[in-house]
DRENDO-1510 file (C-alpha; in Angstrom, 1 decimal, always signed):
<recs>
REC; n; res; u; v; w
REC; 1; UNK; +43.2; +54.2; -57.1 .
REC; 2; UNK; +44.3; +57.5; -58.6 .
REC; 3; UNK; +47.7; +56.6; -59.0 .
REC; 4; UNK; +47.2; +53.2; -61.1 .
REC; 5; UNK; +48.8; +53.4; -64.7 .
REC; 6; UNK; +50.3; +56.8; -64.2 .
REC; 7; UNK; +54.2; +56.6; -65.8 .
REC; 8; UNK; +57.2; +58.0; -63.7 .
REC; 9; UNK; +60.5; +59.1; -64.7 .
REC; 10; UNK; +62.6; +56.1; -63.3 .
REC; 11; UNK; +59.4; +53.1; -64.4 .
REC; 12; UNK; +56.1; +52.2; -64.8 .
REC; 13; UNK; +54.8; +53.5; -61.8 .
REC; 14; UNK; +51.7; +51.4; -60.0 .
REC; 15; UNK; +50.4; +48.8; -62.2 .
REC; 16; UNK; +47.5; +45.8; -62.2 .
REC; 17; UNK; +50.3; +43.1; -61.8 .
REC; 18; UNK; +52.1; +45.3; -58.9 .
REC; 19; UNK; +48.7; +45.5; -56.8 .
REC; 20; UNK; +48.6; +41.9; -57.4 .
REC; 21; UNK; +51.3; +40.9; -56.4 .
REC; 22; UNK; +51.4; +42.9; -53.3 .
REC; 23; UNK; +48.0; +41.7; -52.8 .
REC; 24; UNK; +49.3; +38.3; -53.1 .
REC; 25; UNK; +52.2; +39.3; -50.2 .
REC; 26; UNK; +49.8; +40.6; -47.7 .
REC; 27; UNK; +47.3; +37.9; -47.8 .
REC; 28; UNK; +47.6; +34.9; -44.8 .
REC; 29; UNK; +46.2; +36.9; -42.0 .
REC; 30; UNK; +43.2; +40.0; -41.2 .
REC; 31; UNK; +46.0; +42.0; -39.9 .
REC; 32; UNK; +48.4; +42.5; -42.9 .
REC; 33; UNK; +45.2; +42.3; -45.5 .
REC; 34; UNK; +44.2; +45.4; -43.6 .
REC; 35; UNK; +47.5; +46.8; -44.2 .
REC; 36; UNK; +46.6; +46.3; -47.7 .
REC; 37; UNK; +43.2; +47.9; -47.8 .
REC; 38; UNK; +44.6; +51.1; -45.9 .
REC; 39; UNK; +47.2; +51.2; -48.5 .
REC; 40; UNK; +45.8; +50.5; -52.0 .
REC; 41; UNK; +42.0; +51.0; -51.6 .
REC; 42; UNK; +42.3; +53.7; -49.8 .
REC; 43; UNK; +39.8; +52.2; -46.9 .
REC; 44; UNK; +39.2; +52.8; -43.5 .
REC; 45; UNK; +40.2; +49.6; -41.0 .
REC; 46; UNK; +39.8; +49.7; -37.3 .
REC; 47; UNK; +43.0; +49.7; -35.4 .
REC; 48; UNK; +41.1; +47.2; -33.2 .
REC; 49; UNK; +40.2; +44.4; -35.9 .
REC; 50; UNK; +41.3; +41.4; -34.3 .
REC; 51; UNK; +44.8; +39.7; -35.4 .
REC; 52; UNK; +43.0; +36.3; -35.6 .
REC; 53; UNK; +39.4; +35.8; -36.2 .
REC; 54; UNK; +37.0; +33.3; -33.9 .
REC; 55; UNK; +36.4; +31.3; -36.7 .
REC; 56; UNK; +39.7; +30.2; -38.4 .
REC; 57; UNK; +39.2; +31.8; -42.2 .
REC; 58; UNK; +40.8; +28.6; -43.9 .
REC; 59; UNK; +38.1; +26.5; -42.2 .
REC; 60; UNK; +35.3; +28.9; -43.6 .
REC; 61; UNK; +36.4; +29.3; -46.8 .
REC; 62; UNK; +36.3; +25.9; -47.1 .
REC; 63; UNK; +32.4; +26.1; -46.2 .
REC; 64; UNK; +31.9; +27.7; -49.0 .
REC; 65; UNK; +28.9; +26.5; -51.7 .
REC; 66; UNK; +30.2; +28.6; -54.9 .
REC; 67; UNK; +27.2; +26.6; -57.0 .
REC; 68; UNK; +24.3; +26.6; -54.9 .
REC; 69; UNK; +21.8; +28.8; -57.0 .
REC; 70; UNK; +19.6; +30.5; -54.1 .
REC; 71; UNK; +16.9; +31.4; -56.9 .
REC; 72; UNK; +16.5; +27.6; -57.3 .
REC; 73; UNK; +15.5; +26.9; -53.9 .
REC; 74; UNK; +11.7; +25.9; -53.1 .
REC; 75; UNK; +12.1; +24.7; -49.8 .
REC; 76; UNK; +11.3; +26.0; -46.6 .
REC; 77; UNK; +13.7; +28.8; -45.0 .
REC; 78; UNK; +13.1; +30.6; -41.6 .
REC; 79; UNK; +15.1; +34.3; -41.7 .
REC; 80; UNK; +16.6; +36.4; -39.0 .
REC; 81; UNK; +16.8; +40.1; -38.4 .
REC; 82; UNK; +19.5; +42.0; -36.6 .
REC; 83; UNK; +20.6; +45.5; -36.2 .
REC; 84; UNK; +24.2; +47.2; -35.1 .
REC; 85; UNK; +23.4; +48.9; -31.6 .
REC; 86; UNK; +23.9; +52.5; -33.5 .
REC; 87; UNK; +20.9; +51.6; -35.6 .
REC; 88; UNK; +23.2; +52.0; -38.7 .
REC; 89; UNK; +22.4; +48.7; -40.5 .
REC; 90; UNK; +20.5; +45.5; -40.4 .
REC; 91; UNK; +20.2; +42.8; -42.0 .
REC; 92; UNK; +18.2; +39.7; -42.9 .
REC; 93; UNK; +19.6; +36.2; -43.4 .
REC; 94; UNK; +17.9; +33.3; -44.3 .
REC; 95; UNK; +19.0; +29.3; -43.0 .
REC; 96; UNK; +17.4; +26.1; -44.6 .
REC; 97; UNK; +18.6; +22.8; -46.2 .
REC; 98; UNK; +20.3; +21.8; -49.0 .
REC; 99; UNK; +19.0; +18.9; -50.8 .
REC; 100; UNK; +22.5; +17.0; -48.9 .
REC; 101; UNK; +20.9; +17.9; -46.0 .
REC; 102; UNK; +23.5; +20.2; -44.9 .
REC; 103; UNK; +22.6; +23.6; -43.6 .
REC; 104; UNK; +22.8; +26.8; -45.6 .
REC; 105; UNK; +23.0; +30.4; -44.6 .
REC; 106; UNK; +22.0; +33.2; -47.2 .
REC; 107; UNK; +22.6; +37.3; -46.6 .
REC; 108; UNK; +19.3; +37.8; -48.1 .
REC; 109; UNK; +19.5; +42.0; -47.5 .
REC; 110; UNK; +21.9; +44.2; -45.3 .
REC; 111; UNK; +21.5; +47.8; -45.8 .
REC; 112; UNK; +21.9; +51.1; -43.5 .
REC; 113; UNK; +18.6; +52.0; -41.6 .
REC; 114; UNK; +16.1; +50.2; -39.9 .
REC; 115; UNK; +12.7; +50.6; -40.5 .
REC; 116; UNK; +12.9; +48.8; -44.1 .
REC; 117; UNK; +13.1; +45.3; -43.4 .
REC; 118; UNK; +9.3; +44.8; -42.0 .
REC; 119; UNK; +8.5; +45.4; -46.1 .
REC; 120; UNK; +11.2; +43.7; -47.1 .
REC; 121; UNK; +10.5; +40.4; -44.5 .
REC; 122; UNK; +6.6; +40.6; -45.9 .
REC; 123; UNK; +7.9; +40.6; -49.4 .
REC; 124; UNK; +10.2; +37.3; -48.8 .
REC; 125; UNK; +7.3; +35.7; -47.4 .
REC; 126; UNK; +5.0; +36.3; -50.1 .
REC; 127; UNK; +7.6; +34.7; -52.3 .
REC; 128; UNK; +9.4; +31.8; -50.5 .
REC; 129; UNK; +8.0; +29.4; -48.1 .
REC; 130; UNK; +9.1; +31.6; -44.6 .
REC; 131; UNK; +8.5; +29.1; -41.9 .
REC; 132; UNK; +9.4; +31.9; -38.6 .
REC; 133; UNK; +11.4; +35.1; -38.0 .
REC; 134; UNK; +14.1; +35.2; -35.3 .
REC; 135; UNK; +14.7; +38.7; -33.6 .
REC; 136; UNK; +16.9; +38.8; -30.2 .
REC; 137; UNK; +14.4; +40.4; -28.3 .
REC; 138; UNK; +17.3; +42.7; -26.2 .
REC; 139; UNK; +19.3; +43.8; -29.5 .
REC; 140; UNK; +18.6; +47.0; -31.5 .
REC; 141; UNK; +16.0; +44.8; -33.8 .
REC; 142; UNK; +14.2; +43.9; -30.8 .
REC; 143; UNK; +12.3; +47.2; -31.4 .
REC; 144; UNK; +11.0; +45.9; -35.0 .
REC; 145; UNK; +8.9; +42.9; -33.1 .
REC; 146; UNK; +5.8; +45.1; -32.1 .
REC; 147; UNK; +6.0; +46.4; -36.0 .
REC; 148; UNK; +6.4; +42.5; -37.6 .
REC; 149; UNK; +3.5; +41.0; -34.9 .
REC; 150; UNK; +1.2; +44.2; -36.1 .
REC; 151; UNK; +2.2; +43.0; -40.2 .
REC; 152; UNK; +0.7; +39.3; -39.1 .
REC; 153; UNK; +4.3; +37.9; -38.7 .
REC; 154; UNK; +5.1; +35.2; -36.7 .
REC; 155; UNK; +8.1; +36.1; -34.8 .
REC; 156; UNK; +10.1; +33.6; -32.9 .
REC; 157; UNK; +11.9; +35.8; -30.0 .
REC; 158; UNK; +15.3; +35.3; -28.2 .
REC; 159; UNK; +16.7; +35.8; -25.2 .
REC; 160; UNK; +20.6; +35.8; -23.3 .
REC; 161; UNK; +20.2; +31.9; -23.4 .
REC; 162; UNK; +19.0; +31.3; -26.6 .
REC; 163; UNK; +21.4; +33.4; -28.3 .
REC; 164; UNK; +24.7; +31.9; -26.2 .
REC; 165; UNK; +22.9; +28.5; -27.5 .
REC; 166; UNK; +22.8; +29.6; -30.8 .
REC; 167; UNK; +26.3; +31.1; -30.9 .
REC; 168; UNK; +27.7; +27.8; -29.6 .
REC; 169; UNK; +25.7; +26.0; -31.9 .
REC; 170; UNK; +26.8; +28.2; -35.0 .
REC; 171; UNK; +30.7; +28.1; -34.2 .
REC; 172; UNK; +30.4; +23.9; -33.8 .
REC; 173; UNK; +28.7; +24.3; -37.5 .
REC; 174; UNK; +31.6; +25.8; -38.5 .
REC; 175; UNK; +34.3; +24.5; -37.2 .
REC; 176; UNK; +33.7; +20.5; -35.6 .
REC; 177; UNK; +30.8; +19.0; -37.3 .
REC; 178; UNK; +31.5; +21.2; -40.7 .
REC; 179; UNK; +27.8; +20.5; -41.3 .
REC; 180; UNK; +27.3; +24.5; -42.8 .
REC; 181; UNK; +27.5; +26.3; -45.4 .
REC; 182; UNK; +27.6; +29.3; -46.7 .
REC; 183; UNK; +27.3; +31.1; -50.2 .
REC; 184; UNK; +30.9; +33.0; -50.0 .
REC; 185; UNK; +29.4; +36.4; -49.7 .
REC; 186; UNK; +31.4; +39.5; -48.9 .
REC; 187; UNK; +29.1; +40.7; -46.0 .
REC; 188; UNK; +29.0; +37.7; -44.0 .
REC; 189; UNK; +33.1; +37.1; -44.8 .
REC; 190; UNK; +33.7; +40.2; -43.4 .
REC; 191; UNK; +31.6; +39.9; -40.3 .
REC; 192; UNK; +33.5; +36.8; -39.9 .
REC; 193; UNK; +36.8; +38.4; -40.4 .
REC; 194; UNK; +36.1; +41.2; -37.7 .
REC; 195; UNK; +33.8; +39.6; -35.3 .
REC; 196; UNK; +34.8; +39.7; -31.5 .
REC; 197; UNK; +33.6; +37.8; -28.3 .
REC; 198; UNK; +32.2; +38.6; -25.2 .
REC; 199; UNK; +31.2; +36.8; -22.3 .
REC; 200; UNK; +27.5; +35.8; -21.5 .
REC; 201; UNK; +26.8; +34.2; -18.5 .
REC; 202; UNK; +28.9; +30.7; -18.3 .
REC; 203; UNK; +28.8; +31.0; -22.4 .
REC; 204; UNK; +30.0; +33.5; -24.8 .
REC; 205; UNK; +28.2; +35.7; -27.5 .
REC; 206; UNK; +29.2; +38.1; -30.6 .
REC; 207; UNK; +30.3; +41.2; -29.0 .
REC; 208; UNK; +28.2; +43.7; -30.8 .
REC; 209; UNK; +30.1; +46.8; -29.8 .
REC; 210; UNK; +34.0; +45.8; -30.3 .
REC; 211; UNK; +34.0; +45.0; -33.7 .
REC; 212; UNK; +36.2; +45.9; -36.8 .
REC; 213; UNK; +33.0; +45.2; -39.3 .
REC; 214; UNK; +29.6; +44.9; -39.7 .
REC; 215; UNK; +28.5; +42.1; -37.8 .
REC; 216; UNK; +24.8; +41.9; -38.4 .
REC; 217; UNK; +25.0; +39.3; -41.1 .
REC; 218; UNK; +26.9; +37.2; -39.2 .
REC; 219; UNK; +24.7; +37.5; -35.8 .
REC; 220; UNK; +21.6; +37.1; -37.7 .
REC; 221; UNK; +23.0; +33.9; -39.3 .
REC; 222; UNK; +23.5; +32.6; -36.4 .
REC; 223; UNK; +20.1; +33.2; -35.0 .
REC; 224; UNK; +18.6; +31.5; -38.3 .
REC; 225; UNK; +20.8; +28.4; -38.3 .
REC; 226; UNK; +19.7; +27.6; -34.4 .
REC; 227; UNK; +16.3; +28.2; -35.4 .
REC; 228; UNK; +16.2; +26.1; -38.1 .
REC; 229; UNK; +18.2; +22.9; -36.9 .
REC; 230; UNK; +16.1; +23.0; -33.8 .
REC; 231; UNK; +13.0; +23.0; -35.9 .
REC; 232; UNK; +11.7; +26.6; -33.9 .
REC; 233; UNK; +10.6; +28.2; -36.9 .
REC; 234; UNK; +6.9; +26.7; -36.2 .
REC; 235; UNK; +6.1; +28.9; -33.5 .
REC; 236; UNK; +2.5; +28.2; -32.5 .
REC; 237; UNK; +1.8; +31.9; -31.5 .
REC; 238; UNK; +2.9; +34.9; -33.0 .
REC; 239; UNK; +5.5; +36.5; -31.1 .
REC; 240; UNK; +5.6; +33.7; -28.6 .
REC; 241; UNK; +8.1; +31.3; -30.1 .
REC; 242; UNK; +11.6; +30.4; -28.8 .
REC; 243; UNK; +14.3; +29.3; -30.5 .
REC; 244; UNK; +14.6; +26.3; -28.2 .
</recs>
């Protein structure tokens, strides 16, 4: 912020305890702490970012594991790829258990581009104990499967059912049963925040296209959490699995 601690003729001018404070005033809703970020950080929001998100933000902060040390965990994950239809970033999120037996999703990676997460799922299966990899078979990802079958990974493949299944199943999660969590990450917070709906046969899915944020971490999570509470990362055959 160029203007913070600069002195003016009649007072201080913009300082740490004014931003926040003002912080402080806009916070309570996605709409006014937009107002914020066009006004003090200087950031770029989408007019469209939803008033109120699908996912009440009280109710997900209150998900949150703040201590769960991911570096610590030895047990067995299955991850999920997904791309933005522009191809502009992907991500890979991991699900698994907690030693409660609660469910956890990890944002293992989310970066612009494409191609790099074949190297980067290999690596994370060399080091943790990968059980599948869920692609929807119709997003942008879906054009990674011929790739991660050729690199010897099993892939566990969705389709339109599946994925309003697993979008059902990750809002319930979050919301009734309370039975996830989450490691309070920024990327998967804002894909919350800014995440849309869109109708999918008598069911609904994320929206891909009207969003105010990245949603890849957020659709990838919930590919991961439906393949791991239905046990579906075991696929038998490479590139033949199903999430249910």
């Amino acid at each position: 912020m160029p203007a913070l601690g600069m002195l003016r003729a009649d007072g201080p001018g913009i300082t740490v305890e004014k931003i926040a404070a003002e912080l402080q005033a806009f916070e309570g809703s996605p709409e006014r702490l937009n107002g914020f970020r066009r006004a003090y950080l200087h950031q770029w929001v989408s007019k469209e970012a939803p008033v109120s998100s699908v996912i009440d933000l009280d109710a997900w902060d209150r998900l949150a594991d703040k201590s769960f040390e991911p570096a610590k965990h030895t047990g067995p994950i299955v991850l999920a790829v997904d791309t933005d239809p522009e191809r502009a970033r992907t991500s890979i999120v991991a699900a698994g258990d907690r030693a409660d037996g609660l469910s956890l999703v990890e944002v293992v990676d989310s970066r612009p581009g494409v191609d790099w997460a074949v190297a980067r799922v290999l690596e994370l299966s060399v080091r943790h104990n990968v059980r599948a990899m869920v692609i929807d078979r119709r997003s942008a990802a879906g054009s990674l499967i011929a790739a991660f079958e050729a690199a010897r990974v099993p892939v566990v493949t969705t389709g339109p059912a599946e994925v309003t299944h697993a979008c059902g199943q990750f809002f319930d999660a979050a919301t009734e049963s309370g039975r996830l969590r989450h490691l309070d990450q920024p990327e998967l917070n804002d894909a919350i925040r800014g995440a849309t709906t869109r109708p999918l046969g008598d069911a609904w899915a994320w929206d891909r296209k009207k969003r105010s944020e990245d949603i890849t971490p957020l659709t990838a999570a919930t590919l991961a959490l439906c393949a791991w509470t239905t046990k579906a990362g075991r696929p038998s055959n490479a590139g033949q699995g199903r999430v249910i």
